[in-house]
Backbone as CSV, one residue per row, in Angstrom:
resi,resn,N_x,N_y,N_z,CA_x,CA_y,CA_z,C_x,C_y,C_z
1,UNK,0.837,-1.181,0.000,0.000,0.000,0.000,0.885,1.249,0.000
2,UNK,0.391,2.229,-0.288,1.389,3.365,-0.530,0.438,4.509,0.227
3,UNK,1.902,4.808,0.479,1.507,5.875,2.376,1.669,7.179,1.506
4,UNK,0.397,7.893,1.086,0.542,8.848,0.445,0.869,10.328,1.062
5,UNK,0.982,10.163,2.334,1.742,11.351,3.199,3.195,11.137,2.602
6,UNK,3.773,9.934,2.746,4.951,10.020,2.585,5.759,10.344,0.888
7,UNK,4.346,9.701,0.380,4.739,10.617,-1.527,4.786,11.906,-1.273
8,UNK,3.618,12.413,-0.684,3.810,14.086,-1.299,4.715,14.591,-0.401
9,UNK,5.139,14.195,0.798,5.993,14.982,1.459,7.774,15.204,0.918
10,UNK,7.935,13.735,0.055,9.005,13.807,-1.187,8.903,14.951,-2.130
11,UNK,7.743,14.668,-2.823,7.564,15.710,-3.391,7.622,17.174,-3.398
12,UNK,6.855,17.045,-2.408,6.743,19.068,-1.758,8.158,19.080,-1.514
13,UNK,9.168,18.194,-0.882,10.534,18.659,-0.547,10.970,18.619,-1.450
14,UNK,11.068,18.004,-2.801,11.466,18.397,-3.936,11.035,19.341,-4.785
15,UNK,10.136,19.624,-4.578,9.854,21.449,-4.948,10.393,22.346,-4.113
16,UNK,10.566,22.464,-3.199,10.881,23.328,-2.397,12.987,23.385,-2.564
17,UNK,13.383,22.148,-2.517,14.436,22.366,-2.924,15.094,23.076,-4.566
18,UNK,14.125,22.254,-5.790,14.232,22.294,-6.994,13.916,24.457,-6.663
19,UNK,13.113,24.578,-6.158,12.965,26.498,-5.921,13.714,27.179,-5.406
20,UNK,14.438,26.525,-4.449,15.255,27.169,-3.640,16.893,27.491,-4.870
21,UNK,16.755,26.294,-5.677,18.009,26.080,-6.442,17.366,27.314,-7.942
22,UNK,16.150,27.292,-8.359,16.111,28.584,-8.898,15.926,29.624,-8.232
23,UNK,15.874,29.836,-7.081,16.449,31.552,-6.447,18.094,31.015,-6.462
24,UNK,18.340,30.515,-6.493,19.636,30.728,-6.425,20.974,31.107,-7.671
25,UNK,20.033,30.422,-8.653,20.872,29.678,-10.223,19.651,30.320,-10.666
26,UNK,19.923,31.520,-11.477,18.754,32.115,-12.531,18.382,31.336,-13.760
27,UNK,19.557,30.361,-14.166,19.229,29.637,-14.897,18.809,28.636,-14.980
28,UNK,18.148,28.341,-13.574,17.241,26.892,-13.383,15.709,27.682,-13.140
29,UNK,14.469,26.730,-14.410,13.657,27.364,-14.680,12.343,26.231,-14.053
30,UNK,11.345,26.745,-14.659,10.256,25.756,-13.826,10.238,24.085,-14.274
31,UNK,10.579,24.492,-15.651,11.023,22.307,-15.896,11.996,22.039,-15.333
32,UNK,13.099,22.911,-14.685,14.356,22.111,-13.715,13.625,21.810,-12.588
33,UNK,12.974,22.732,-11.596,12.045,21.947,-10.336,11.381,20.887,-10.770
34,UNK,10.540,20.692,-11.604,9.896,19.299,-12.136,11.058,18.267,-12.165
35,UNK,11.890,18.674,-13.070,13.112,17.442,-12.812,13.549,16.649,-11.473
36,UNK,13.404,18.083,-10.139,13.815,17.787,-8.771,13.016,16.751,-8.569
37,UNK,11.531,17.237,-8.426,10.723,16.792,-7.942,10.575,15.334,-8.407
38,UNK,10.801,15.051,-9.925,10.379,13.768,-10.345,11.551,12.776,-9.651
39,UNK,12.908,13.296,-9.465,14.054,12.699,-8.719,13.898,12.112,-7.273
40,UNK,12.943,13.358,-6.719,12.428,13.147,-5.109,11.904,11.798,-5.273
41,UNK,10.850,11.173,-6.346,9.602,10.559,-6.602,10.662,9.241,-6.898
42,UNK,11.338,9.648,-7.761,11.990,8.145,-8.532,12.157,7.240,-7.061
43,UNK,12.717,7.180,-6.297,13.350,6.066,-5.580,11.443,4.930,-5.034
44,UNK,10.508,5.757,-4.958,9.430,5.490,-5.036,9.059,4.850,-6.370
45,UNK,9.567,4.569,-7.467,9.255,3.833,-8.423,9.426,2.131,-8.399
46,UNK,9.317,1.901,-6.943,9.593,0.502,-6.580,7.414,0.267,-6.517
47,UNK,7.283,1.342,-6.373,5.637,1.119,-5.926,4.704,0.542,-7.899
48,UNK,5.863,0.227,-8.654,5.311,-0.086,-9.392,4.814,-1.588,-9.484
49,UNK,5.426,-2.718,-8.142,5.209,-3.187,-8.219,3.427,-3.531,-7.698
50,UNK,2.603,-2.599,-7.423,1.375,-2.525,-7.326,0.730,-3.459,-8.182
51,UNK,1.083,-2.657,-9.332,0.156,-3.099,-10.969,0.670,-4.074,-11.675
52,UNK,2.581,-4.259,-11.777,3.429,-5.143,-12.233,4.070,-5.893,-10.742
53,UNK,3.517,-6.988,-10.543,4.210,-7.542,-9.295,5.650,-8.057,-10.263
54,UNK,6.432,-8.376,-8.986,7.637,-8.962,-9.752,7.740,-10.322,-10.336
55,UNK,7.025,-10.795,-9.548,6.356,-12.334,-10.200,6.161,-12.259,-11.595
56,UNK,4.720,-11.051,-11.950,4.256,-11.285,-13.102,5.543,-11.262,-13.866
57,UNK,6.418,-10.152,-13.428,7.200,-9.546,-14.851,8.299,-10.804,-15.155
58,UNK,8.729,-11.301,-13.797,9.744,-12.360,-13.838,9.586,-13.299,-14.789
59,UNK,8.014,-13.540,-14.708,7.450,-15.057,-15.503,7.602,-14.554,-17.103
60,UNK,7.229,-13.079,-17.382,7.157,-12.699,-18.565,9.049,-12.930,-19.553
61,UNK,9.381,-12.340,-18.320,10.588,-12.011,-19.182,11.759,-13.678,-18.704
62,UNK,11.273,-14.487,-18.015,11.867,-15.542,-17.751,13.170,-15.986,-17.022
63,UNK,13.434,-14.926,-15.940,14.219,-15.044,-14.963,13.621,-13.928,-13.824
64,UNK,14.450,-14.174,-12.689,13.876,-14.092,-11.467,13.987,-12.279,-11.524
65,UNK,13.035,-11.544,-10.745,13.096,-10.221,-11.058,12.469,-9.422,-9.908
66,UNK,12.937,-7.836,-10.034,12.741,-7.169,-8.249,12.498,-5.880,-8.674
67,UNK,11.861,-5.535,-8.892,11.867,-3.837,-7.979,12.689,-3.159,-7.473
68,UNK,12.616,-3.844,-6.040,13.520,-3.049,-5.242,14.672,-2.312,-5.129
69,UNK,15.592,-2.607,-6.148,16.405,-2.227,-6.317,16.163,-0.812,-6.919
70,UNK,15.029,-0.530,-7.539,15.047,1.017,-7.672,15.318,1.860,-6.545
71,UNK,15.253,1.577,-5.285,14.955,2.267,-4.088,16.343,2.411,-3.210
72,UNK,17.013,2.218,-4.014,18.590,2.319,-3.120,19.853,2.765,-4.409
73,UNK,20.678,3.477,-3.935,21.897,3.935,-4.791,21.751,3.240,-6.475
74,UNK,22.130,2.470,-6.252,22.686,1.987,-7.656,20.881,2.095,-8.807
75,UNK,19.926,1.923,-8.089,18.596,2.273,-8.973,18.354,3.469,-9.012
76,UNK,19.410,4.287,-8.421,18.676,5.750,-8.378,19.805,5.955,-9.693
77,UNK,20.674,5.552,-9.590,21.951,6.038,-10.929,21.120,5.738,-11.989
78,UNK,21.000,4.229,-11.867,20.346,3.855,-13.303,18.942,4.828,-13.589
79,UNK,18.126,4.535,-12.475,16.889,6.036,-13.184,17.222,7.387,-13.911
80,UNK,17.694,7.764,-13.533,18.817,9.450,-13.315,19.426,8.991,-14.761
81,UNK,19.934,8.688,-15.243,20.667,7.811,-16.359,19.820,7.751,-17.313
82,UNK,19.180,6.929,-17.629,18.050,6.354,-17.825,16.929,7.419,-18.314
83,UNK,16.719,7.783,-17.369,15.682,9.095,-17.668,16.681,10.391,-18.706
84,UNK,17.836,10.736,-18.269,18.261,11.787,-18.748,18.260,11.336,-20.732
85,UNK,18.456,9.874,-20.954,18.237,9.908,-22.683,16.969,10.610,-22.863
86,UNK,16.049,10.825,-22.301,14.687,11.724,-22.764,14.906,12.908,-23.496
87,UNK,16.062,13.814,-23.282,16.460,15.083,-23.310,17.805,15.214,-24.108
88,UNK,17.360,16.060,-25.230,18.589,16.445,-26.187,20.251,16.127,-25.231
89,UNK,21.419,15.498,-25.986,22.780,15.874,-25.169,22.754,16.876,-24.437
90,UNK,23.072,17.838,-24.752,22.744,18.873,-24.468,22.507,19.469,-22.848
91,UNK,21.222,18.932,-22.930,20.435,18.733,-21.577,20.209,17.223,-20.413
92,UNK,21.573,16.623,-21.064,21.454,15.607,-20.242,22.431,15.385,-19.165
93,UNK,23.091,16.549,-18.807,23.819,16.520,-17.626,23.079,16.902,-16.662
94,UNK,22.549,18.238,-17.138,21.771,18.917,-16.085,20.616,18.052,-15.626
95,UNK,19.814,17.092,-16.592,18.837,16.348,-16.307,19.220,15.030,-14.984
96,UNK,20.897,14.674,-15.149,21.393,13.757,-14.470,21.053,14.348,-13.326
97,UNK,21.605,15.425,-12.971,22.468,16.317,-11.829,20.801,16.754,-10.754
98,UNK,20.149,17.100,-11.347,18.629,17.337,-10.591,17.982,16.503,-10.569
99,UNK,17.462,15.475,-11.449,16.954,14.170,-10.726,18.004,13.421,-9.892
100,UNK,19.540,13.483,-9.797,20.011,12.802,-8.530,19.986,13.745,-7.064
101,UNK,19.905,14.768,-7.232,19.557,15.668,-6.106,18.274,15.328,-5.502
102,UNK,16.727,15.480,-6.251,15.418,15.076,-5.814,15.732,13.396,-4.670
103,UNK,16.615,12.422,-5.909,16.591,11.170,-5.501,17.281,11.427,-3.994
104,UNK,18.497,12.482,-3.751,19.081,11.990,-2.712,18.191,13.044,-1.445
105,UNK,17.627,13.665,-1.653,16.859,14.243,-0.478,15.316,12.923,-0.415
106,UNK,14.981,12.137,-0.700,14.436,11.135,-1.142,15.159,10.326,0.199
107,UNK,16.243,9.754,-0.495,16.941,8.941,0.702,17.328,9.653,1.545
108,UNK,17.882,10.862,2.237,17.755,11.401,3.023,16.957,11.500,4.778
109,UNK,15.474,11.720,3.602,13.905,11.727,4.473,13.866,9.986,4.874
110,UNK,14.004,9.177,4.058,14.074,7.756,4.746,14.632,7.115,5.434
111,UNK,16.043,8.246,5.506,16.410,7.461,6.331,16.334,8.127,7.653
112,UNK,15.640,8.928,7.983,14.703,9.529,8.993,13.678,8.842,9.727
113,UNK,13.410,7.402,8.516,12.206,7.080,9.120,12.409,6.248,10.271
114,UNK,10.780,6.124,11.115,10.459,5.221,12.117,10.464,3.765,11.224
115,UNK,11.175,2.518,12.084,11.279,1.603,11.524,11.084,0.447,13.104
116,UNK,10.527,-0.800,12.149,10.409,-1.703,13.471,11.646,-2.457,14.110
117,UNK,12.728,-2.263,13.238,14.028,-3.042,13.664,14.527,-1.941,13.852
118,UNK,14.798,-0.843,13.828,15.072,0.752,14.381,16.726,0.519,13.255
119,UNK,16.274,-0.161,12.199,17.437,0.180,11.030,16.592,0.368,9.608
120,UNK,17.422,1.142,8.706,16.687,1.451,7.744,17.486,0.520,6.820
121,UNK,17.012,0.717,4.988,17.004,0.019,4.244,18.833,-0.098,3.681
122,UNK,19.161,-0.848,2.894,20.217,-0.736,2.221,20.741,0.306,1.248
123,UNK,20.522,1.381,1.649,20.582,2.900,0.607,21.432,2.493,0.048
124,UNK,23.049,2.650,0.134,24.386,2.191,-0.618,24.569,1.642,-1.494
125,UNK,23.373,0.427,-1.592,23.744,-1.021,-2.141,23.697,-0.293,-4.023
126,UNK,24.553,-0.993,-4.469,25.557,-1.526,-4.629,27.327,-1.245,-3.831
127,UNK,27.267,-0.320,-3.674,28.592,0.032,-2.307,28.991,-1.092,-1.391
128,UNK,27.587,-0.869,-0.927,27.519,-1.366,0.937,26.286,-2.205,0.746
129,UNK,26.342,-2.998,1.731,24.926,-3.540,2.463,24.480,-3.047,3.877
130,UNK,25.521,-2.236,4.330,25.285,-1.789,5.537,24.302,-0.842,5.882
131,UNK,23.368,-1.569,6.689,21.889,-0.881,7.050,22.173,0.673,8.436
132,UNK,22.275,1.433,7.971,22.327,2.769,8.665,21.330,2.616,10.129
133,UNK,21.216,2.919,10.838,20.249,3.134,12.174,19.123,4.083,11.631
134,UNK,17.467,3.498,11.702,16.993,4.753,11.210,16.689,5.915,11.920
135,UNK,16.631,7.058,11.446,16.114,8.419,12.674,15.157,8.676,13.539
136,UNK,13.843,7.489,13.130,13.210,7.253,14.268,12.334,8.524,14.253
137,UNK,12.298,9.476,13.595,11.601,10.678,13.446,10.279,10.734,13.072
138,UNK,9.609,9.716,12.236,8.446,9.178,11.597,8.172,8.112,10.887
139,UNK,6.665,8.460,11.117,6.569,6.814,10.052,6.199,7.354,8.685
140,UNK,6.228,6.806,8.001,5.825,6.651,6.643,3.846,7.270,5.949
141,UNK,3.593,6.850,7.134,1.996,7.126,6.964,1.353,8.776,7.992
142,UNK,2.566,8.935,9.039,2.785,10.375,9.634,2.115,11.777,8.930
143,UNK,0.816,12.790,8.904,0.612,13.227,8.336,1.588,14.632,8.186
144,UNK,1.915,14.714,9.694,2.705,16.104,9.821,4.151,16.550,8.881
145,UNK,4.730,15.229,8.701,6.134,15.948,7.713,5.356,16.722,6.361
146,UNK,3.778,15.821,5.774,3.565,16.670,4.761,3.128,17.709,4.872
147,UNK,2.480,18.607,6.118,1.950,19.624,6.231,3.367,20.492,6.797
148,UNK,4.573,20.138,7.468,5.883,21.031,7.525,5.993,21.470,6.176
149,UNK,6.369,20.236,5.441,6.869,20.481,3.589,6.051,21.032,3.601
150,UNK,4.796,21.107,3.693,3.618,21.783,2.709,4.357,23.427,3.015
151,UNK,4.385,23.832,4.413,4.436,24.858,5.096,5.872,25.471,4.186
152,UNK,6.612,24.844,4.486,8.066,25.444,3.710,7.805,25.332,2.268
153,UNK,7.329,24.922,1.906,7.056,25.047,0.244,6.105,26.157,0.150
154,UNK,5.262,26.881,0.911,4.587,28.017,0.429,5.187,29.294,0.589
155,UNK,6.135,28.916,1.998,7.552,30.378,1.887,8.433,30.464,0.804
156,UNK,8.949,29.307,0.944,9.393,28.948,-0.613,8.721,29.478,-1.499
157,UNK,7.808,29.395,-2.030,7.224,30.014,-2.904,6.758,31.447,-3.024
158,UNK,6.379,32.105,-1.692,6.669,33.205,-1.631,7.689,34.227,-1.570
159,UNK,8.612,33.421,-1.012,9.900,34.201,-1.203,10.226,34.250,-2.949
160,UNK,10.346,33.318,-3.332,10.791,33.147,-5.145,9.657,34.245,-6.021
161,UNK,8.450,34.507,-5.277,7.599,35.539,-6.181,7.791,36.902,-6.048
162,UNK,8.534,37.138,-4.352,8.996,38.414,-4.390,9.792,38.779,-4.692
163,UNK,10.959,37.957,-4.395,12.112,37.858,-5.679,12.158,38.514,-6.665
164,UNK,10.986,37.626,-7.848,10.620,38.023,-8.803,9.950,38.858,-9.100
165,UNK,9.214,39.704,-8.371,8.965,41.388,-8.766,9.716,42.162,-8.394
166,UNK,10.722,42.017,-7.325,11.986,43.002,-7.017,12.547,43.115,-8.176
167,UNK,13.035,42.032,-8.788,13.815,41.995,-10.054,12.803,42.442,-11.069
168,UNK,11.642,42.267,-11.401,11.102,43.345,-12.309,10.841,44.937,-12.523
169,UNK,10.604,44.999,-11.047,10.732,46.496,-10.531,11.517,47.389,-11.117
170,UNK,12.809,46.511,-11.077,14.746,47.199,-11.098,14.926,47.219,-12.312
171,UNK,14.224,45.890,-13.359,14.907,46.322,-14.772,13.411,47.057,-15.591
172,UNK,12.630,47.109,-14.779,11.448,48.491,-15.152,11.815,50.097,-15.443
């Protein structure tokens, strides 16, 4: 089941970061935050096994097969990777470079989480197998981290709009 506090609260933190990085870098525009944000989301692309269990796909394609591995280091490269052929050369560094940012504030927040063995998942792997201690800060289904994010994503957003009429003001 998918703890949809814990999607959007990826999310909103990947907007809020992807904004913070255009006040900062004039040349990151509103499809670079989308990029963040979809980066935040990727390590969550294990929830595809909803609709495609791994079973089904295993049987299809005729060896044994997982998911999971999207959800730790080496699936976040390959997504990030992966995703960036979408986008002219050109634009495929920058496409690398902000969906691995989204992905690593992603692992970040998880590994924050409340867990029943009070260790979190194999982030590293391929590196490491070594399971980090988790932060014990929340669970997954917790409504409040999404209403913080929510909260910092609307300063966020207000700050970036005043921003942006100061700077219209000046070259007015």
């Amino acid at each position: 089941m998918i703890a949809v506090p814990d999607v959007l609260t990826h999310v909103i933190v990947g907007y809020v970061i992807g904004t913070l990085l255009s006040i900062r870098y004039e040349r990151i525009r509103r499809a670079h935050v989308t990029l963040v944000m979809i980066g935040a989301l990727s390590p969550d692309f294990t929830k595809i096994d909803l609709m495609f269990p791994d079973g089904f796909i295993g049987y299809l394609l005729g060896i044994p097969f997982s998911w999971a591995p999207l959800h730790v280091l080496g699936g976040t490269i390959v997504v990030a990777l992966f995703g960036s052929l979408l986008f002219a050369p050109e634009y495929r560094r920058d496409a690398i470079v902000l969906v691995a940012i989204g992905a690593a504030s992603h692992h970040v927040l998880d590994l924050g989480l409340m867990t029943p063995t009070g260790y979190s998942y194999a982030a590293f792997w391929p590196l490491t197998e070594f399971r980090p201690p988790s932060g014990g800060l929340y669970l997954s289904t917790d409504r409040w981290p999404a209403l913080v994010s929510g909260l910092c994503a609307v300063l966020v957003w207000a700050a970036k709009r005043r921003l942006s009429e100061r700077r219209d003001e000046r070259s007015a």
